[in-house]
C-alpha atoms as one frame of an Amber mdcrd trajectory, in Angstrom:
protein
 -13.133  -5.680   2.962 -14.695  -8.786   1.100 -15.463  -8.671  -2.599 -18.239
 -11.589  -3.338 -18.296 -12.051  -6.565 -20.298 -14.783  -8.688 -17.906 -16.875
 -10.683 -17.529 -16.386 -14.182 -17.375 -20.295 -14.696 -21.178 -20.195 -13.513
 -22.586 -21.797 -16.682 -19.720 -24.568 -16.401 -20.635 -25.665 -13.276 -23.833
 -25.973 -13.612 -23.069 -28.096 -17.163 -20.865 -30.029 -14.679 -24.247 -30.547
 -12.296 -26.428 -31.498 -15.428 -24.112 -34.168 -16.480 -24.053 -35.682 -12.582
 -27.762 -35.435 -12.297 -28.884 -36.884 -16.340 -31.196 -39.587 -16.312 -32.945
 -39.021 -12.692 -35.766 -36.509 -12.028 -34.788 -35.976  -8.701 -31.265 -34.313
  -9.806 -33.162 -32.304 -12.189 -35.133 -30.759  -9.549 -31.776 -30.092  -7.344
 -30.370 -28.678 -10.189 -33.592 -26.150 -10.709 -33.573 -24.995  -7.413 -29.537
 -24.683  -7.480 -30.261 -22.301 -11.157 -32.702 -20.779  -8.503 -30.759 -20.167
  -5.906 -27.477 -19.054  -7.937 -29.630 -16.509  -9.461 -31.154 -15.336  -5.853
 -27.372 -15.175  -4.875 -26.719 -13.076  -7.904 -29.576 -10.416  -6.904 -28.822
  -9.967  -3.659 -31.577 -12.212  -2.113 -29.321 -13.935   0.346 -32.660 -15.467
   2.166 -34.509 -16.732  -0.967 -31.209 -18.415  -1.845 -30.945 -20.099   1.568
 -34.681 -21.794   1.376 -33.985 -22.748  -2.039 -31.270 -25.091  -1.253 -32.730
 -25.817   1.901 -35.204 -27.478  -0.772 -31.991 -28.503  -2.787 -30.760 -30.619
   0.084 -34.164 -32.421   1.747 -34.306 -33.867  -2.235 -32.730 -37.745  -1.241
 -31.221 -39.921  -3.566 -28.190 -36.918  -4.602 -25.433 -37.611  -5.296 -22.047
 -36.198  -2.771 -20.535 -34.092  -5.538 -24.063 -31.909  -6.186 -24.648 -31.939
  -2.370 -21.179 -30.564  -1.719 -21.809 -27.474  -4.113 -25.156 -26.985  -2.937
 -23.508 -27.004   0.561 -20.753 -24.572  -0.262 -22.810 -21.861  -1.778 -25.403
 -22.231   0.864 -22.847 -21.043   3.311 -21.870 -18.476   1.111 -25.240 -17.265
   1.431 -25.715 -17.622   5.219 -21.983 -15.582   5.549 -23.792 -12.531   3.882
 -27.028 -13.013   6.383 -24.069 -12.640   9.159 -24.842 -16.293  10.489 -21.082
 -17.277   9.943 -21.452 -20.159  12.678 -24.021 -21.858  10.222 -21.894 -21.026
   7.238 -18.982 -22.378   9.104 -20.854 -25.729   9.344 -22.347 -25.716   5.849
 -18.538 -25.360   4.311 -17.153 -28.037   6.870 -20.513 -30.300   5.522 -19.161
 -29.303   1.771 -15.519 -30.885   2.985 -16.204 -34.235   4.299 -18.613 -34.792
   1.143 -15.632 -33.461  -1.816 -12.581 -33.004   0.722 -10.206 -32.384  -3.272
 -12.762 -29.269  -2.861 -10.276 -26.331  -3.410 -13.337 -23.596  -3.284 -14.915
 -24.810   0.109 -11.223 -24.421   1.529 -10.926 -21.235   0.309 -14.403 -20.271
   1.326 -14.289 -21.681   4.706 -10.873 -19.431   5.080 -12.550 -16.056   4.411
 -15.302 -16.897   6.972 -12.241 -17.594   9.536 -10.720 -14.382   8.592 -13.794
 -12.582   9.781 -14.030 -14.492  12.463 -10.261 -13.309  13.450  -8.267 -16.438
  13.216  -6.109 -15.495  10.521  -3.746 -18.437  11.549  -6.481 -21.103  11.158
  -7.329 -19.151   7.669  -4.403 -19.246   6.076  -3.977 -23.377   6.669  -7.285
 -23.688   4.659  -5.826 -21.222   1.728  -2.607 -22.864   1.349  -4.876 -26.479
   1.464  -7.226 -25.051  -1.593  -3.710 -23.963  -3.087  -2.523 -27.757  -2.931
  -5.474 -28.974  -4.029  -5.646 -26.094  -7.178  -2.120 -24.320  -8.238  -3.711
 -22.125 -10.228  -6.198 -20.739  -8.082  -5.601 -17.134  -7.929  -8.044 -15.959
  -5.725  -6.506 -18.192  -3.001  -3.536 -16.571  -3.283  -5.410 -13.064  -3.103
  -6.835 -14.597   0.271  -3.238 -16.139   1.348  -1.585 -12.151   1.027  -4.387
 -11.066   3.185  -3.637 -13.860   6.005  -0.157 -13.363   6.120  -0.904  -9.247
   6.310  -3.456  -9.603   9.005  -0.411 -11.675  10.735   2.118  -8.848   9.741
   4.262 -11.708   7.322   4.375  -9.011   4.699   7.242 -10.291   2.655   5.043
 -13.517   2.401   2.298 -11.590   1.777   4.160  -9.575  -0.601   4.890 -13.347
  -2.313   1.168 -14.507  -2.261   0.024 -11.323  -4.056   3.046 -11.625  -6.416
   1.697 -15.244  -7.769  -2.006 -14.107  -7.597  -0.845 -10.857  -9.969   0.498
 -13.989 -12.363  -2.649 -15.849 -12.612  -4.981 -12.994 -12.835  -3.680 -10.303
 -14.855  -6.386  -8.456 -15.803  -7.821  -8.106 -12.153  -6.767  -5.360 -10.140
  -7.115  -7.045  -6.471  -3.811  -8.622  -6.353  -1.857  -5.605  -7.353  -4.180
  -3.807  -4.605  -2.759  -6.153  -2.191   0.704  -6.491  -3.304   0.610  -1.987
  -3.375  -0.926  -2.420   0.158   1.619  -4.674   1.246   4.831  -2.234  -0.459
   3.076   0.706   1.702   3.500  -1.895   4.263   7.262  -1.980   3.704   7.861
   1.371   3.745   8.490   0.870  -0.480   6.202   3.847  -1.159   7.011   3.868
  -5.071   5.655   0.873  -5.250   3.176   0.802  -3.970   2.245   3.808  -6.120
   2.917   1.650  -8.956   1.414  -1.093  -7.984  -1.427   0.797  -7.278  -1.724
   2.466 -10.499  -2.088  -0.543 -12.137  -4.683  -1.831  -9.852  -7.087   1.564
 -10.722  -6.169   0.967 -14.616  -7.519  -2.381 -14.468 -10.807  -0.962 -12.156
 -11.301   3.105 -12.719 -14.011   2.170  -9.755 -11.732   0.714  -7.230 -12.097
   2.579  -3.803 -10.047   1.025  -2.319  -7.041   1.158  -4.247  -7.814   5.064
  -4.727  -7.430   4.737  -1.012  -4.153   3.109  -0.669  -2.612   4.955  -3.598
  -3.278   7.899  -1.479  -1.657   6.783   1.444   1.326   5.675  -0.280   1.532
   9.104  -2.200   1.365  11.212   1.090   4.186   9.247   2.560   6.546  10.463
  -0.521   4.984  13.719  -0.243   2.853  13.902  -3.503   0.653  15.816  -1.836
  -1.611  17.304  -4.298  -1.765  13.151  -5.369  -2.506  12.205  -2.270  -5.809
  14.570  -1.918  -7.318  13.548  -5.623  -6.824  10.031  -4.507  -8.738  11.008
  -1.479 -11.641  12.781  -3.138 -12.340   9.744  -6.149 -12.336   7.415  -3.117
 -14.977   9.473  -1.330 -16.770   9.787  -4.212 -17.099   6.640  -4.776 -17.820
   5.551  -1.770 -20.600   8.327  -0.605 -22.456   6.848   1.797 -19.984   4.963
   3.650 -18.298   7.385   7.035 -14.453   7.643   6.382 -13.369   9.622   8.972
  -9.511   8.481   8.417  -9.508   9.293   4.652 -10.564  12.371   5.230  -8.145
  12.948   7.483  -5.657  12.041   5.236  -6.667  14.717   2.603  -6.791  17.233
   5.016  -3.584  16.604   5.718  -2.731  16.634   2.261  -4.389  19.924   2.279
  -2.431  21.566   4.833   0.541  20.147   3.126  -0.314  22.242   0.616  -1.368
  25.404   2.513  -4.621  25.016   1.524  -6.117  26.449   4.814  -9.653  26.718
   3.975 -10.229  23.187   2.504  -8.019  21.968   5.185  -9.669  23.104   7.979
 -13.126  22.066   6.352 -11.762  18.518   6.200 -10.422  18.805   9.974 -14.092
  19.395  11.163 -15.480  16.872   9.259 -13.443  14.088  10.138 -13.907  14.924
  13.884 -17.874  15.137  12.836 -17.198  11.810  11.698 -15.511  10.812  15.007
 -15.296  13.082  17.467 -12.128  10.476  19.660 -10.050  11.031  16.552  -7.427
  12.708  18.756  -4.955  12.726  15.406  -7.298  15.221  14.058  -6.713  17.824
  16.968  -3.399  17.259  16.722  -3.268  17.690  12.683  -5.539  21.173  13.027
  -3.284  22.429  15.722  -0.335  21.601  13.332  -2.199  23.799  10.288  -2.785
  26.148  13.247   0.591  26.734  14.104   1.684  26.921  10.947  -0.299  30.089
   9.952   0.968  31.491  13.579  -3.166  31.166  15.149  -0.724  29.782  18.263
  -4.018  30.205  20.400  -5.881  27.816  18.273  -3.205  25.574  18.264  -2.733
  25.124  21.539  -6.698  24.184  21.944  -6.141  21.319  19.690  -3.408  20.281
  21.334  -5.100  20.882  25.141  -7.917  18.632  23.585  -5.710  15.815  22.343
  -3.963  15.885  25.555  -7.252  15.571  27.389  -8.253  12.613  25.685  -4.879
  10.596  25.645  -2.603  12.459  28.506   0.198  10.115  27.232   0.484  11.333
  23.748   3.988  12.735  23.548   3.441  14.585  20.238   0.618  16.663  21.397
   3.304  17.551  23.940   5.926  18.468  21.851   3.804  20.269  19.588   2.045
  22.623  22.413   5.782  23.203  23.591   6.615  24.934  19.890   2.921  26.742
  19.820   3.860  27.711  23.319   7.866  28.908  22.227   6.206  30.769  19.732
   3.982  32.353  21.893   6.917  34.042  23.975   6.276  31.393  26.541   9.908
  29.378  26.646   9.438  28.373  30.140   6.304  26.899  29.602   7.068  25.413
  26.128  10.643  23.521  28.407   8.067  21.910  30.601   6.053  20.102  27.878
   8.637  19.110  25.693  10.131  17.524  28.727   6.989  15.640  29.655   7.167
  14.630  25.824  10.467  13.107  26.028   9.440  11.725  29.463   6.728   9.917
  27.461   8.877   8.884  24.023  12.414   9.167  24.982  14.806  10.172  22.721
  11.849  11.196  20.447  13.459  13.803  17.280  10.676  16.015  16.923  10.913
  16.586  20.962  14.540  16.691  20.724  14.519  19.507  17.930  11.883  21.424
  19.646  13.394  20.990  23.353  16.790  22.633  20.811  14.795  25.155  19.839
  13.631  25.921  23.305  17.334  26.025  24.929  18.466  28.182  21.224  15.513
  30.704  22.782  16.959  30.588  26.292  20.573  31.180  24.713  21.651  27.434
  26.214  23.660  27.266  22.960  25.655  24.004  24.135  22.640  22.144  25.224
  20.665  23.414  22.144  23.609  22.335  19.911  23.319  18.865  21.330  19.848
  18.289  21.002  20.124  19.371  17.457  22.328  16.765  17.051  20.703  14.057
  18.680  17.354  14.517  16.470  19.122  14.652  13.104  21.143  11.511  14.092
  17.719   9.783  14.927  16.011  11.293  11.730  18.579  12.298   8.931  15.474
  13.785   7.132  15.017  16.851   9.781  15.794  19.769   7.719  14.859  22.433
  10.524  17.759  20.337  12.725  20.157  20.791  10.062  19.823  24.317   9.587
  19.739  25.267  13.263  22.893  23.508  13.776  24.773  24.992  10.546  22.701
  28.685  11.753  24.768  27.887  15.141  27.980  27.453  13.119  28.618  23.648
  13.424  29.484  21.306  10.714  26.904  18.649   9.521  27.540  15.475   8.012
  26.186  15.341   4.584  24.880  11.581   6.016  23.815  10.387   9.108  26.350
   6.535   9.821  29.327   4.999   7.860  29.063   4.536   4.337  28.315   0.960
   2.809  30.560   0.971   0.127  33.018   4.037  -1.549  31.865   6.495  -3.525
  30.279   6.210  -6.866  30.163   9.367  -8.856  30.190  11.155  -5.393  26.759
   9.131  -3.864  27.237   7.050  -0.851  24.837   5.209   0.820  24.703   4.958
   4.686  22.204   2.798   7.247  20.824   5.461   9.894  18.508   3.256  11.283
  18.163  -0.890  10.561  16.689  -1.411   7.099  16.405   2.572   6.137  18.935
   3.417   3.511  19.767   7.259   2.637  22.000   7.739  -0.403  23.680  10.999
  -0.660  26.196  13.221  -2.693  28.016  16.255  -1.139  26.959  17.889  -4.643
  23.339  17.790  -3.492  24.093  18.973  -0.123  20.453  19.562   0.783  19.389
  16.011  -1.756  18.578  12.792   0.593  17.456   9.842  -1.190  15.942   6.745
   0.386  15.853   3.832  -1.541  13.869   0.978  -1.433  15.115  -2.715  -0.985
  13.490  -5.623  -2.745  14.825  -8.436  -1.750  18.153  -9.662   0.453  21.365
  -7.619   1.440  22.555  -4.300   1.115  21.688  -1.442  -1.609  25.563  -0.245
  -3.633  24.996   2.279  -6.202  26.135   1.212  -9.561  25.986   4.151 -11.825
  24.570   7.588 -11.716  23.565   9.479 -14.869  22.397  13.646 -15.568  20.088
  14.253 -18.094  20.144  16.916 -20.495  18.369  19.429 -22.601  14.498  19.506
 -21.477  15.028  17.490 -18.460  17.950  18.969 -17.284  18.335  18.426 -13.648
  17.289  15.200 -13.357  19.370  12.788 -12.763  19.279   8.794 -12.826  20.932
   6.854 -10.085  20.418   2.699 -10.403  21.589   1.266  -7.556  21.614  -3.033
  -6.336  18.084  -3.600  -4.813  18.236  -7.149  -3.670  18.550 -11.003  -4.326
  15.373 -13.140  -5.321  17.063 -16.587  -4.901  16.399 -18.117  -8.411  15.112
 -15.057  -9.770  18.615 -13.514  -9.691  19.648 -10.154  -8.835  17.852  -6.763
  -8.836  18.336  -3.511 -10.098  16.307  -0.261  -9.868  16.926   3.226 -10.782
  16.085   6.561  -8.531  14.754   8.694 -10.888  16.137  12.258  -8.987  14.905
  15.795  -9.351  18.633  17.748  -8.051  16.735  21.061  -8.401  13.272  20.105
  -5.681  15.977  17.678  -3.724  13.733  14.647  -4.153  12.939  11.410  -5.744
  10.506  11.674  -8.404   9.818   7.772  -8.953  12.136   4.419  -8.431  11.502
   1.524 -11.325  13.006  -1.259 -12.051  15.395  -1.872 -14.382  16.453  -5.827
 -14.292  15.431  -8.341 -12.766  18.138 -10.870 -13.214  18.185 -11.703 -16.544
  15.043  -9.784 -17.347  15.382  -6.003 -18.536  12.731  -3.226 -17.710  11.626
  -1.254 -21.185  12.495   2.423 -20.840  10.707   5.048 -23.544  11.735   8.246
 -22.819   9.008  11.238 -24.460   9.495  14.742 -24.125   9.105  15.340 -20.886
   8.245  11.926 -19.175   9.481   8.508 -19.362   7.270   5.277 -19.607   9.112
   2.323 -17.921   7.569  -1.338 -18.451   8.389  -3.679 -16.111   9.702  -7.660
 -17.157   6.083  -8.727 -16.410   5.004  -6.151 -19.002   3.084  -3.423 -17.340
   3.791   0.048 -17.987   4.098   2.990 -15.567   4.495   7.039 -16.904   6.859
   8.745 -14.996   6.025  12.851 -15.574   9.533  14.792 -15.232   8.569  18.318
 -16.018   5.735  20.416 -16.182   5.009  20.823 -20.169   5.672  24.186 -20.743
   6.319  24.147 -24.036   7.153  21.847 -26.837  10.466  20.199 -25.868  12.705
  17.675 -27.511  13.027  14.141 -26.315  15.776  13.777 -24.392  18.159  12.109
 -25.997  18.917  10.410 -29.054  22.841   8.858 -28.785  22.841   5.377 -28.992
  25.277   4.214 -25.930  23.716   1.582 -24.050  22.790   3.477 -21.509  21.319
   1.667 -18.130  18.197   4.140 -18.717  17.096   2.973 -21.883  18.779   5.103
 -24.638  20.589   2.620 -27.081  20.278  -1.142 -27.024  16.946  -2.642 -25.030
  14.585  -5.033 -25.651  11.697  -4.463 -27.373   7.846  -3.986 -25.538   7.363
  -7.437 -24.241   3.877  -6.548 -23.627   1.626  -9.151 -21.907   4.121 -12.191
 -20.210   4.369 -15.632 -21.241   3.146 -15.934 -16.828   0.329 -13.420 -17.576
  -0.756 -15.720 -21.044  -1.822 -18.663 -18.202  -4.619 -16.416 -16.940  -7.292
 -18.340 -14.937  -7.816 -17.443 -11.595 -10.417 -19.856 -10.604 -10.711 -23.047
  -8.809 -11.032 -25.987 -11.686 -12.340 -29.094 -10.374 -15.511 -30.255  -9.025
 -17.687 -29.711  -5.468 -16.674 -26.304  -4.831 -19.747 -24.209  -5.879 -20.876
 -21.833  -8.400 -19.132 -18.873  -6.168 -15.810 -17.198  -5.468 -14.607 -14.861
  -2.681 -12.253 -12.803  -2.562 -11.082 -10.030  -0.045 -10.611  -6.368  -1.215
């Protein structure tokens, strides 16, 4: 979504227009009806501001500089009329007069972007970046082009520098969260996130992401509040796929009622949002209302006859319905449709476990944890049918380390595991090149008891050295609660443990609470030894607070012929 937003170096540039127009009445004139029409701009009076530097522009006599701002703005204005031919034309006008423009680069770019030529885009951000280094909203505007063409490690990059530059603004941690989610790096995107909101407690859609993200690591109960401050601040604008979200964080949750209210309002929203049938039939299911279920799932199936899942999901209402036949003949048009899909597999197990095909159930069982390590119900079917499951799912990366190994299931997925967490399996999250190696894993004690901190290799930067990030692990729910950083290179995280939570601040200096337990009482801090620890008891650097990279601020275009106004994209 685009954010226009007047730029806060308004009364400098039009200082900058005074100085170019002293001495001739004519320039004093242009720059009244610029005042004018940055003002009109301002209130939301996109037409006034057009006829005012129509009048601008007939004035002769001005000089290229003026005209080039007056140009530039002017197709600002025409973008929010939706004429973004003309405003094409006015920022192309705004080049040839001040081509060392950055702004009418980065302008013209976010037009393009619209217009769905992210390619062409993104060669008029990186020219405003040339022409300005420190222009921050560029960078916000080169993470969107290379997201929108799926480059989301150099998106990832763009964001990175724009989070430099402008500190204190939460779009280019919303992009650089968006692009984590992106990556499959949930945690941090959740961080990431976080820090957007604390910069803007109004930010929609960062409420939005956040709750994405959250779902995916199964903070359910996360996910929905997201969900709801994002509606709410956003009430008049249909969301049929956030609510859809929450309601799935909902059912998550066994929360049938609001669930099922959600459900029917998304599909309210848009009735062709098959994922909602299927969803409902889901909840359905899971509260054994197999009849219901299967009308969802008849109704998705209806709309898209090649949806596999609806498939496999009306052969388990079905199984549970007593009807195994039935149930074999759509899990096998499911695997027809997606073969060598898990959730078909396990169900199509399930089925032949029913039947008493033990051998062919056995196999399937096998085949679906192999493709998804993370399948619980396959696990326990096949150690319920007396086989014996590997703890992990491919070889092991390295040897043990306090009993964790990490193994590759699938191409860039890592699962650590220990065979003292039998049920406990941890997916990290890479940051840069190579392969994850755990390097130490610790147990805390006393009020946190069961939690237990496993740092592990995350990546090489290049230049920026190594990286190292720690799992924070709850033994006792099986899952991760968090993963931070902890160096990168030569640059060590801040870890201050409290009673029941830790706050971890990052090299850049921005701080993220991690809550450990539910405060049930008043609990002693964790630890006080003094050993060095890799979590932050004993020897660490102080707060660094804000970075000497966050002290250069500034994340507007300097220089001249760009316009009083900045874009940037949500």
């Amino acid at each position: 979504m685009a954010c226009f937003r007047a730029n806060i170096c308004l009364i400098l540039v039009l200082a900058a227009l005074a100085t170019g127009a002293a001495g001739t009445r004519a320039e004093d004139q242009v720059l009244l009806r610029a005042r004018e029409g940055a003002a009109a701009m301002i209130r939301g009076q996109f037409d006034r501001a057009v006829a005012l530097y129509d009048e601008a522009l007939a004035t002769p006599d001005v000089s290229n500089f003026v005209q080039a701002s007056i140009y530039s703005d002017r197709g600002i204005a025409k973008w929010r009329m939706k004429q973004t031919k003309e405003a094409i034309e006015d920022f192309n006008q705004s080049i040839q007069l001040a081509p060392e423009s950055p702004t009418a680069y980065n302008n013209r770019g976010n037009v393009l972007m619209e217009l769905g030529h992210p390619e062409e885009a993104l060669k008029d951000f990186d020219r405003a970046i040339a022409l300005s280094p420190s222009y921050g909203a560029a960078y916000i505007n080169r993470g969107n082009a290379y997201a929108a063409l799926h480059q989301y490690e150099a998106a990832f990059e763009a964001f990175r520098k724009a989070a430099e530059l402008m500190p204190q603004s939460g779009l280019p941690f919303n992009g650089r969260g968006r692009t984590h989610t992106e990556l499959e790096r949930y945690h941090a995107a959740v961080r990431d996130l976080s820090r957007a909101i604390s910069l803007d407690q109004r930010y929609a859609a960062a409420y939005r992401n956040r709750a994405e993200a959250n779902f995916a690591i199964a903070n359910y109960a996360a996910a929905a509040a997201d969900a709801t401050l994002a509606l709410d601040l956003e009430p008049d604008v249909p969301q049929p796929n956030l609510v859809l979200l929450r309601a799935r964080a909902y059912a998550a949750e066994n929360k049938l009622r609001e669930a099922i209210a959600d459900f029917d309002t998304a599909l309210e929203l848009n009735p062709d949002l098959i994922d909602a049938y299927v969803e409902r039939g889901i909840l359905f299911a899971n509260n054994r209302r197999f009849d219901d279920a299967i009308g969802d799932y008849n109704r998705a199936i209806e709309m898209d006859y090649k949806n596999a899942r609806a498939y496999a999901l009306r052969a388990e209402a079905k199984l549970n319905s007593d009807q195994p036949d039935e149930a074999l003949l759509d899990v096998n048009q499911a695997l027809a449709l997606a073969l060598g899909d898990p959730l078909a597999l396990r169900i199509r197990a399930s089925v032949y476990e029913k039947q008493e095909r033990l051998e062919d159930a056995i196999l399937d069982y096998q085949r679906a944890l192999a493709k998804d390590p993370f399948q619980t119900e396959s696990r326990e079917a096949l150690v319920r049918l007396g086989q014996e499951v590997p703890i992990a799912t491919g070889q092991p990366l390295a040897d043990p380390v306090d009993g964790w190994v990490i193994t590759e299931p699938a191409p860039g997925r890592y699962i650590a595991s220990n065979p003292d967490y039998g049920s406990l399996r941890a997916e990290l999250e890479m940051f840069g090149a190579g392969k994850p190696r755990v390097l130490e894993w610790k147990l805390l004690r006393d009020a946190l008891s069961g939690i237990g901190l496993l740092k592990y290799y995350a990546g090489n930067i290049g230049e920026g050295g190594d990286l190292e990030y720690v799992a924070i692990v709850d033994t006792r729910a099986n899952k991760i609660v968090s993963i931070e950083p902890h160096a990168w290179g030569s640059q060590t995280a801040q870890w201050n443990w409290q009673a029941v939570s830790v706050v971890v601040t990052d090299p850049d200096g921005h701080a993220n609470e991690v809550t450990l337990r539910q405060v049930r009482q008043r609990a002693t801090p964790v630890a006080r030894r003094d050993d060095g620890g890799f979590f932050g008891l004993g020897a660490q650097p102080q707060p660094r607070g804000e970075s000497r990279r966050a002290r250069r601020g500034g994340g507007g275009a300097p220089g001249g012929g760009g316009g009083v106004f900045d874009w940037l994209f949500r």
